[in-house]
C-alpha positions as CSV (number, residue, x, y, z in Angstrom):
1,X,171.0,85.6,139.7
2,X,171.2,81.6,139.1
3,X,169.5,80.3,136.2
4,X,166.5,78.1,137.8
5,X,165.7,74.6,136.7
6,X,162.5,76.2,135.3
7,X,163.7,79.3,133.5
8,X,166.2,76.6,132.0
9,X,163.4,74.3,131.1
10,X,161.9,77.5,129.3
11,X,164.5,78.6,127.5
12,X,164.9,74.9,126.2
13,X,161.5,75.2,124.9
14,X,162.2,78.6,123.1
15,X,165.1,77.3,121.3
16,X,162.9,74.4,120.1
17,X,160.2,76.9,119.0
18,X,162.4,78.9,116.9
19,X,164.6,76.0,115.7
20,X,161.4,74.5,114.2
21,X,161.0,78.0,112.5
22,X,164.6,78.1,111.0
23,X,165.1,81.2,113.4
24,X,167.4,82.5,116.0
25,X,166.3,82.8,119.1
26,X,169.1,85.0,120.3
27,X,168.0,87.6,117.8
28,X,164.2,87.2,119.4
29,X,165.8,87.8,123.1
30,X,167.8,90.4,121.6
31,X,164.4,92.5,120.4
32,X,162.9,91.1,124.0
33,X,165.3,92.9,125.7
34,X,165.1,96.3,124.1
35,X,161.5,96.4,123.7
36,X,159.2,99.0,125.8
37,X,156.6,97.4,128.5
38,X,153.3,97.5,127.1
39,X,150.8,100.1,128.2
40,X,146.9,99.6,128.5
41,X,146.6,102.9,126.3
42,X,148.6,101.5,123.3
43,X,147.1,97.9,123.6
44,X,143.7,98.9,122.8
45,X,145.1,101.4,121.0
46,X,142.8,104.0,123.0
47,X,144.4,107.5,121.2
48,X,142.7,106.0,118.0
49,X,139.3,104.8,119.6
50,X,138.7,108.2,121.0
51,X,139.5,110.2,118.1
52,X,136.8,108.2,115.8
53,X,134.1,110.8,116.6
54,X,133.2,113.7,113.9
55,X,130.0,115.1,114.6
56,X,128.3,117.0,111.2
57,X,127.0,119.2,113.3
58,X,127.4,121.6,116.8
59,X,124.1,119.9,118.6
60,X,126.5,117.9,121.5
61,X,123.9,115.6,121.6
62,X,125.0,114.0,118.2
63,X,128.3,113.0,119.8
64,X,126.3,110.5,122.2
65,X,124.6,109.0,119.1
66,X,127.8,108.1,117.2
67,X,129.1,106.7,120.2
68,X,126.5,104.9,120.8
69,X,126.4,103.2,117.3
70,X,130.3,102.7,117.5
71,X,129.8,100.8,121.2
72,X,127.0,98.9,119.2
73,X,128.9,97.4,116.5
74,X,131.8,96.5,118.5
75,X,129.0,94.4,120.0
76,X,128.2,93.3,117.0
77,X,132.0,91.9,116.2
78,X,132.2,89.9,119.3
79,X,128.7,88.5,118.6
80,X,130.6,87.4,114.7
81,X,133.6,86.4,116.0
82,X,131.1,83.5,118.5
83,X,129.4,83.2,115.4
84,X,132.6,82.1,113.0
85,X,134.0,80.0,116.1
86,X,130.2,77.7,115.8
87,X,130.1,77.5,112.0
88,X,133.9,76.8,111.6
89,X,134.5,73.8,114.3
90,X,135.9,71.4,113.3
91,X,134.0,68.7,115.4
92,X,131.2,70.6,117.2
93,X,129.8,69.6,120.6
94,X,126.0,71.1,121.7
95,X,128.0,71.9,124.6
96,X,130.7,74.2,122.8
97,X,127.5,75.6,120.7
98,X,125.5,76.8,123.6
99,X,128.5,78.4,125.4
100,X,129.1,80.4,122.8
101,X,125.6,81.2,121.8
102,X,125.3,82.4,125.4
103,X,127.9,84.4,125.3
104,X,126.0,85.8,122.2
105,X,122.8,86.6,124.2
106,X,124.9,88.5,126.7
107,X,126.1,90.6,124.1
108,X,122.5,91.4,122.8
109,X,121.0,91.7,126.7
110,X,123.6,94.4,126.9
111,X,123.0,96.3,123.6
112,X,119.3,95.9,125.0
113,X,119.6,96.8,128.3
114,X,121.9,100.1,127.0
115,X,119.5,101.3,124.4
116,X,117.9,103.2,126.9
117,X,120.4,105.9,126.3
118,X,119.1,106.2,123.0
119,X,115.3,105.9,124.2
120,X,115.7,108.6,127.1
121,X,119.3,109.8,127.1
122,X,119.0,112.6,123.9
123,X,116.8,115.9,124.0
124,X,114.8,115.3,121.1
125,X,114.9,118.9,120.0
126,X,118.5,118.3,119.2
127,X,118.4,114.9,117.5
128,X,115.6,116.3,115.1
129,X,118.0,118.6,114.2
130,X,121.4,116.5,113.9
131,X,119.5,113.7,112.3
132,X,119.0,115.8,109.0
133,X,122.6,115.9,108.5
134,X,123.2,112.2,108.6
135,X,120.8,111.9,105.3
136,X,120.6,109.1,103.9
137,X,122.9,107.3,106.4
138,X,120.8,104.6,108.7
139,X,121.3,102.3,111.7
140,X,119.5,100.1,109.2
141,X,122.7,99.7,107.0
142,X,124.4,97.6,109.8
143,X,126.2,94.9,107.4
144,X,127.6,93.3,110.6
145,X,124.1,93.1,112.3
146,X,122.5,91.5,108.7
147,X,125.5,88.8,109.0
148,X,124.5,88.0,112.4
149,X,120.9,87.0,111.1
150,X,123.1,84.8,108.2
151,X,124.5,82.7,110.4
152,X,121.7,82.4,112.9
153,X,119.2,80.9,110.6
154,X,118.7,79.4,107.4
155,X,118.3,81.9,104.7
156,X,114.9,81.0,104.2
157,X,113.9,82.4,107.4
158,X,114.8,85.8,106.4
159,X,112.5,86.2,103.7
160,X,109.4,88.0,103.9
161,X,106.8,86.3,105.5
162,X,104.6,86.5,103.0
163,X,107.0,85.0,100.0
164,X,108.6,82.2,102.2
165,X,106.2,79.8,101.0
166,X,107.3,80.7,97.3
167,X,110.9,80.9,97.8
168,X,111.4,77.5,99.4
169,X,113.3,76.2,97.1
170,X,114.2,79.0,95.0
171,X,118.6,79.9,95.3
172,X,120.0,82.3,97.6
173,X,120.2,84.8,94.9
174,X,116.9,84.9,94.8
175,X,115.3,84.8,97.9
176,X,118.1,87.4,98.9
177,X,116.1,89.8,96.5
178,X,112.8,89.0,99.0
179,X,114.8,89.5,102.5
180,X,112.7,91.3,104.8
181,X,114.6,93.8,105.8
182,X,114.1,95.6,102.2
183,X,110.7,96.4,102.4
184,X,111.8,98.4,105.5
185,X,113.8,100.7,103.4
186,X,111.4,102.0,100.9
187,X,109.8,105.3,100.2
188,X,106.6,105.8,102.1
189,X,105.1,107.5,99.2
190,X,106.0,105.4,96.5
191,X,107.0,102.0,97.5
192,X,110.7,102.6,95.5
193,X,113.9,101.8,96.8
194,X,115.5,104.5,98.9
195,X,119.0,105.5,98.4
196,X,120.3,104.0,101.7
197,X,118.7,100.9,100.8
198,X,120.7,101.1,97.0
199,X,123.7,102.3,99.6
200,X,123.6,99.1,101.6
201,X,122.8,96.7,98.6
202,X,125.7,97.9,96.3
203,X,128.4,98.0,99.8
204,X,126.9,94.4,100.8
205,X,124.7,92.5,98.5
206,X,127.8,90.3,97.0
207,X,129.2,89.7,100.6
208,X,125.5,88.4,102.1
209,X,124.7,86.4,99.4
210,X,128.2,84.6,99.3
211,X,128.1,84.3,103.8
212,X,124.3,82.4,103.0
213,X,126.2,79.9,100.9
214,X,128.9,79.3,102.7
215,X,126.7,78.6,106.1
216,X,123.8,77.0,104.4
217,X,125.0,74.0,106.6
218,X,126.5,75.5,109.3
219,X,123.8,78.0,110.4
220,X,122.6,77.7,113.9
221,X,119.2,76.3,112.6
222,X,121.0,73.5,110.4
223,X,123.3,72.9,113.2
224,X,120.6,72.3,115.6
225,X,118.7,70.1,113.3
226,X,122.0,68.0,112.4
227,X,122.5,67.5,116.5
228,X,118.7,66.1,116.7
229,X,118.9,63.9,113.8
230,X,122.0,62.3,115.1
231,X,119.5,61.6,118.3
232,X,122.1,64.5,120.8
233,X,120.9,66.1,124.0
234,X,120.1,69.6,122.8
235,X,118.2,70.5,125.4
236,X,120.5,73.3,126.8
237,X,121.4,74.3,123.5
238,X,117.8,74.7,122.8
239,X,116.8,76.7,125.4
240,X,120.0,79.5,124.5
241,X,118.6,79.6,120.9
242,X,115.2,80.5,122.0
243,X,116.8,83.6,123.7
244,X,118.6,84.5,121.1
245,X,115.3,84.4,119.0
246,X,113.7,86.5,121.4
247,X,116.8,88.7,121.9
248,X,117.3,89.4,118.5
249,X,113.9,89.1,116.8
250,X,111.6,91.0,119.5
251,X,113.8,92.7,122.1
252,X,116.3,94.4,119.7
253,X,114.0,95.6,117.5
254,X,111.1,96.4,120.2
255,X,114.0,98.7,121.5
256,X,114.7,100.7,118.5
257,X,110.6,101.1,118.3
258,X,110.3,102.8,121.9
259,X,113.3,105.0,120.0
260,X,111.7,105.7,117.2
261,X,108.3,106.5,118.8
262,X,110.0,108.6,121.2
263,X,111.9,110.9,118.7
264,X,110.1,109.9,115.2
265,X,106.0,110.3,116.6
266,X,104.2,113.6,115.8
267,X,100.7,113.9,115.6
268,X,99.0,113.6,112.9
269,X,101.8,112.2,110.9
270,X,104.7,110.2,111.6
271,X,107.9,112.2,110.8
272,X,110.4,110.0,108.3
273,X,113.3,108.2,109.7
274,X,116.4,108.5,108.6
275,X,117.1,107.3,105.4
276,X,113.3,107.1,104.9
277,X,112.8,103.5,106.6
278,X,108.9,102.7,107.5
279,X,109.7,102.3,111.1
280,X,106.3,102.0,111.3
281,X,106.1,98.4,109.4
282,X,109.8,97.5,110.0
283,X,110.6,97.9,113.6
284,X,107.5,96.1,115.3
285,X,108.2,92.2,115.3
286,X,104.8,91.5,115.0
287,X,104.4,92.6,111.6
288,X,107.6,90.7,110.4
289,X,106.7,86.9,112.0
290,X,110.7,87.2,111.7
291,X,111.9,83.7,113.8
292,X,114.7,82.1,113.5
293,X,113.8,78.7,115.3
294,X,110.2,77.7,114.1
295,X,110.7,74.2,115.3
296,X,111.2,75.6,119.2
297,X,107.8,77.2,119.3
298,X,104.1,76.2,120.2
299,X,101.6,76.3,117.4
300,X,100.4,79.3,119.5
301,X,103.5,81.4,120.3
302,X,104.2,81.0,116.3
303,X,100.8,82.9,116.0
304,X,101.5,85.7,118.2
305,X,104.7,86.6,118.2
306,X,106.4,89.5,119.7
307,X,102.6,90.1,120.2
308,X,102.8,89.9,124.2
309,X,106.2,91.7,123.9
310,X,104.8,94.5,121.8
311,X,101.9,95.1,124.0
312,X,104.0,95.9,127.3
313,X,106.2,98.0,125.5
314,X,103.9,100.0,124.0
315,X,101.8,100.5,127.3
316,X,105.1,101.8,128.7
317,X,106.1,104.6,126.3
């Protein structure tokens, strides 16, 4: 076999590669030539993947709920890694930002659309079973998923509604100790911290705290205002943060509600979630006002939100 003008134009290019690394390429071609072809099985490295499911118990039910929650926050990653790619341009376009937001939203329209295997895809006899022996473990200590909320917004915007007006211009640290998310994990009874709340705080506190600072001007909410102060279109980029807001602060949650009501709801009382969350106050987004874009929003959506959302769902369960 002759050596073509282009295979000869590649191998030119190799040797300058590894000259400008101080290496041989001769050794490289060498390890090229003895090297196995890849397999899909070994890229993904699918041997692994499939052996990352221990059920605590025998109910085969429980194995469709780990997976489930593994599928979820490999979801989660690709959501980050959009999320590192916007905060850490170099020079940022509101085109670049609203591709990759969208490709954020399609990762959260697919968690949504899929959580209807959790909603219908579980005999509830079994998960009220299996769900004692995951005690005090929680969907609710999802680091990944808090991080997502980090670099959406301004920290400011995760604080309970009802001390954001006090913590305005208080530090991180502090407002961190009012996030809303921990008055969703506290006992019913007594309004004390439950252990998977302690859990998630000692794992994560540092790592939150030090992600707010580090985007406090590079969150998608800063971002946005930086590209209208300097006057940019942001009209498409606009119109992918409102879905995110929607997909994230109303749909997400709204679908782990129609989960919880379906597997937590007993008359005459509620039976405790896992970890002891109040599902009850934490899930519905109406009772958070959780919103990541205030500045997208009518006077009257602000007022009622997840309000129209929450009603259909409710009327369907």
């Amino acid at each position: 076999m002759s050596i073509t003008p282009e295979i000869e134009k590649k191998l030119v290019q190799l040797q300058e590669k590894y000259n400008a690394m101080g290496q041989d390429m001769t050794s490289y071609l060498d390890g090229l030539l003895h090297a196995d072809f890849l397999t899909y099985w070994d890229y993904i490295h699918l041997d692994t993947l499939l052996s990352l499911q221990s059920p605590k118990t025998p109910f085969p039910d429980e194995e469709i709920f780990i997976m489930y929650h593994q599928i979820t926050e490999l979801y989660f990653k690709l959501a980050l890694h959009e999320c590192k790619q916007i905060a850490g341009a170099e020079t940022l376009t509101p085109t670049f930002f609203a591709a990759r937001l969208k490709r954020i939203n399609r990762y959260f329209e697919a968690l949504i659309q899929s959580f209807e295997i959790m909603v219908d895809g579980m005999e509830k006899e079994q998960f009220l079973q299996f769900r004692m022996s995951l005690l005090p473990a929680s969907g609710f200590q999802s680091g990944q998923y808090r991080m997502i909320e980090i670099y959406a917004t301004d920290f400011i915007n995760l604080v309970a509604a009802d001390e954001r007006q006090n913590m305005a211009s208080a530090p991180i640290e502090e407002q961190f100790e009012h996030i809303y998310w921990k008055f969703g994990a506290t006992e019913l009874s007594t309004g004390k911290k439950t252990l998977t709340l302690k859990q998630f705080e000692e794992k994560y506190a540092k790592t939150f705290i030090e992600l707010g600072k580090l985007v406090s001007t590079t969150n998608f909410n800063s971002l946005l205002q930086q590209f209208k102060y300097k006057g940019e279109s942001t009209k498409e980029l606009e119109e992918q943060l409102r879905q995110l807001d929607v997909n994230v602060n109303v749909n997400w949650p709204l679908s782990h509600y129609k989960s919880a009501v379906r597997y937590l709801h007993r008359e005459p009382e509620e039976i405790k979630a896992t970890g002891g969350t109040n599902w009850q106050k934490y899930l519905p987004p109406r009772f958070q006002r959780r919103i990541f874009y205030p500045s997208l929003w009518s006077v009257d959506e602000l007022e009622n939100w997840g309000k129209g959302w929450v009603d259909k769902v409710v009327s369907e369960i």
